[in-house]
N, C-alpha and C positions, 0 to 999 in steps of 0.2 A: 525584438521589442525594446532593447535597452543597450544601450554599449558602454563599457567601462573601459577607462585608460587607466593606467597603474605609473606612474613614476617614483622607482625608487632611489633617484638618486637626491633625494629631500631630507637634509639633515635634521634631526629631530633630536635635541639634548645630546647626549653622547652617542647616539646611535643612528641606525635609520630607520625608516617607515616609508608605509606606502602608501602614496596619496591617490585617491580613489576619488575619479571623476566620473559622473554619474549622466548619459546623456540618454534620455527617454525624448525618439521624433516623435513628432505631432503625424495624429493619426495612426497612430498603434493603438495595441490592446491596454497598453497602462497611460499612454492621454490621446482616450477617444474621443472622434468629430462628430458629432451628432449629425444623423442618425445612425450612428453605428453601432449592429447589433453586438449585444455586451452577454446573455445568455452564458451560464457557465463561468465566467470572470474572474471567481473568488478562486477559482481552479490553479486559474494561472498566476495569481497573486500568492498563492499558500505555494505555487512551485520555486517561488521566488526565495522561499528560504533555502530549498536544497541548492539552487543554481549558486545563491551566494555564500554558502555555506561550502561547498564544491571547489569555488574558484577560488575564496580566499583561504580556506585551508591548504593550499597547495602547497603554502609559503611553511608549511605547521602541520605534514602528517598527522604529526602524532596527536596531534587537537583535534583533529578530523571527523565529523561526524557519518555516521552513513546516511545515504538516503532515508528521507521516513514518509510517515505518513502527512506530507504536506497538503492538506487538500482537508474541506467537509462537507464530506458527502450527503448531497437532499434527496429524500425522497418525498413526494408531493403528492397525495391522495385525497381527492376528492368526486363529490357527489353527493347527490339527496340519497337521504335514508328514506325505509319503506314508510313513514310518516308522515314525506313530503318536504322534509326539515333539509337542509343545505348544509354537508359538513366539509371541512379542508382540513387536513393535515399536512405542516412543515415540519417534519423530523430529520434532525441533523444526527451522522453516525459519528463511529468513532473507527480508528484502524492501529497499526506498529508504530511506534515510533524508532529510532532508528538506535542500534548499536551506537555507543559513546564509549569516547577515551578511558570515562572512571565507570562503567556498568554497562548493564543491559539498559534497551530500551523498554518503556512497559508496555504491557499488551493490552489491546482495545483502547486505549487513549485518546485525548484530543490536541490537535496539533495548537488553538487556540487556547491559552490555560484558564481563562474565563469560562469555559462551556462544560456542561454539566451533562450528564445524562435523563431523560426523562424518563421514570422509570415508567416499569411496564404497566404494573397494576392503572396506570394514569391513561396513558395511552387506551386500554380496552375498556376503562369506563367512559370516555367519552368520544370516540372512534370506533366503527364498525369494522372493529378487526380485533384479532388476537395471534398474540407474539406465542409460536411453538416452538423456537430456540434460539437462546441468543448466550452466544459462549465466544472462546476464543478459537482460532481456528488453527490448528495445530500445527506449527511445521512452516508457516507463511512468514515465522521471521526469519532471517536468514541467520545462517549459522556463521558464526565467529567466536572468538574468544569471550567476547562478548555477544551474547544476541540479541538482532533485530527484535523490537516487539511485537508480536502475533496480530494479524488486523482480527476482523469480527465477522462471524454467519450471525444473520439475523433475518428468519425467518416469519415472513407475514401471512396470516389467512384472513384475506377480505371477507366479511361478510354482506358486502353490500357490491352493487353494482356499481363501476365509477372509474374515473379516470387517475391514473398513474403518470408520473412523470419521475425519472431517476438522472441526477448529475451526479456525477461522479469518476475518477481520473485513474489512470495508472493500468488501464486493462491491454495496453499492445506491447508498453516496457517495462524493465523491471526494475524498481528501486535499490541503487547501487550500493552494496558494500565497498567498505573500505581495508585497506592495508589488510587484507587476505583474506577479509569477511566474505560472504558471498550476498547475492542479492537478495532480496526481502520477493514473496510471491506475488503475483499481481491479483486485480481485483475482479469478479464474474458478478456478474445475476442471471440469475435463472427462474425463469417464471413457468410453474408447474399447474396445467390448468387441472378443473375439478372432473374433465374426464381423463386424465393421467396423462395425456400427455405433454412434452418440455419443449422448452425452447428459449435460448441464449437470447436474452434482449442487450442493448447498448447501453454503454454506462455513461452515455449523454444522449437520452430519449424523453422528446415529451409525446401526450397524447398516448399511452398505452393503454388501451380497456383491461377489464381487470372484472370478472364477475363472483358473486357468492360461492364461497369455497376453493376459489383459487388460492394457490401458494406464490408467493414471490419468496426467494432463496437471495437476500442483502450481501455480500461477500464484498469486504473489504481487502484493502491489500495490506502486508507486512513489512516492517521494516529490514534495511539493507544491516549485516551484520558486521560488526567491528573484529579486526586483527585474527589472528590464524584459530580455525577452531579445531584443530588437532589442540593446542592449549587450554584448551576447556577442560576443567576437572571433568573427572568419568561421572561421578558419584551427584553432584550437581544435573548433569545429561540424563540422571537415572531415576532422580527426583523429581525434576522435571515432566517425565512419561508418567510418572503415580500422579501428577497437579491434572495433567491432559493436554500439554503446552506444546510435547514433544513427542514422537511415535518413535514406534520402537526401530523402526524402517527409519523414520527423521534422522535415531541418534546416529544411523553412521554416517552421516553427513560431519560428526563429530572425529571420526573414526573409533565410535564408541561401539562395541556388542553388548548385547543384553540376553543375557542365560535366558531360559525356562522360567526360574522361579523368581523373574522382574529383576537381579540384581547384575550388578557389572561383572563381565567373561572378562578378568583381566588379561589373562594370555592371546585370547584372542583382539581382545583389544588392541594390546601392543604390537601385535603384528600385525592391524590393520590400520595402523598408525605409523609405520615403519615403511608400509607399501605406500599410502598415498602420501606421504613426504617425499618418498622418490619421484612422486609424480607428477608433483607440483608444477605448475608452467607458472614462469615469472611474467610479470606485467610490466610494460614501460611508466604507470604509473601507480599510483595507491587508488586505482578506482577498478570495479570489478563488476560492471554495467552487461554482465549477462550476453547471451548473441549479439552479433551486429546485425545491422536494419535489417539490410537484404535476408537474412538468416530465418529475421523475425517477419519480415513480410511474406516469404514460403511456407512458412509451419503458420502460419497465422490461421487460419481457417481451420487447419485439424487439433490446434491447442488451444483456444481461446471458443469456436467454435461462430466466429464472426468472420469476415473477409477484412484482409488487412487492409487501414484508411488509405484514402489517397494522398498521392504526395503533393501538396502545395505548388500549384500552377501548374496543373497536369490536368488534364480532362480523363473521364471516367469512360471505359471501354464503352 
């Protein structure tokens, strides 16, 4: 969609810099020819932060952001109530943002700083539905010295019959950690019908029926995590699991144990920070982008519970 040339051999005061040419062809997704369907667009526009966030931190590890929550997710619900009356719902979510040089990313955020949340009470007084959990989802930021921020479950029960439509990104890769961070979780829905049973819909679907009683399961993705998180304070990892940010299971991602009675096994700890330091595999770069394609197009359908997308300019079996 966009190609960038770099020369750094441009003197700039007593140093140098890199001059960044910017070329968007005609006829992509960022300057469309009309009629070109655009559905989804803000997707690829919010990815546009991590790509250039990516490429020119290269220059600046240590500046480095990880991948986050670039993207805001819609969900789109409408229909007449039993009244007769026509409702629509545009609800935009929130997800991780990503592990950073000076902190953690925070969790359930929005990647726009303008956008607020609606809260709930608003939404179930004037839409035929009610919100039964909306928290952060534990474990979905990626662990680093710093961690990614946790995206968000948010749970809907339609009380009306009507159509759904959900955009939304990041559900086949996984947003990257950096400098030893690992990657932030990706993002599901899951629509739970009012006779029990489930089924994985796509996080770019319109036209979804949706009747009285049904659940839809919103699940956002979490942020990629910053630098080694063997350097995570324990005790921080331990407070964390009392907030609900972190499982107990999550913290040895940390190389953190947690006793019986919630608090840090520091012996055990140490040794299990001593073992996966050995184990470490180096990277050619400061980015830590989780499987590769092929990896992810195999397991694609038993982890995600979709069939992996096709690949551009490939026809479909």
């Amino acid at each position: 969609y966009m190609i960038m040339v770099f020369d750094p051999q441009i003197l700039f005061n007593d140093g140098f810099y890199d001059l960044v040419d910017v070329r968007i062809p005609e006829g992509s997704l960022l300057k469309p020819v009309y009629p070109a369907a655009l559905a989804g667009r803000t997707h690829a526009l919010g990815r546009i932060f991590d790509i250039l966030g990516g490429l020119l931190g290269q220059r600046q590890p240590e500046f480095l952001n990880g991948a986050g929550f670039s993207s805001s997710p819609h969900l789109m619900y409408s229909g007449f109530d039993k009244g007769g009356e026509w409702f629509q719902l545009f609800q935009i979510g929130f997800g991780g943002i990503p592990g950073r040089p000076f902190g953690d990313g925070p969790d359930g955020h929005s990647l726009w700083p303008g956008f607020t949340n609606v809260p709930n009470e608003f939404l179930e007084k004037y839409f035929p539905l009610r919100i039964e959990r909306y928290e952060a989802k534990p474990d979905s930021g990626g662990a680093g010295s710093f961690r990614g921020g946790n995206g968000i479950h948010m749970t809907y029960r339609f009380l009306e019959t009507g159509t759904v439509a959900i955009h939304d990104d990041r559900w086949f890769t996984y947003p990257w950690g950096v400098n030893g961070g690992q990657p932030g979780d990706r993002a599901t829905k899951i629509l739970e019908r009012a006779d029990g049973s489930k089924e994985v819909v796509g996080n770019k679907q319109d036209g979804v029926e949706v009747r009285d009683g049904d659940l839809l399961h919103f699940i956002t993705w979490g942020g990629g995590g910053w630098g080694n998180p063997l350097e995570r304070d324990p005790e921080l990892v331990a407070l964390e699991i009392r907030q609900g940010l972190v499982t107990v299971q999550g913290a040895r991602d940390y190389g953190v144990v947690i006793a019986d009675d919630g608090t840090v096994d520091a012996s055990a700890t140490e040794s299990l920070r001593t073992e996966m330091a050995q184990n470490v595999v180096e990277t050619d770069g400061p980015f830590n982008f989780g499987p590769d394609i092929e990896t992810l197009r195999a397991n694609c359908l038993e982890e995600t519970g979709l069939p992996a997308p096709i690949q551009p300019g490939t026809v479909a079996a």
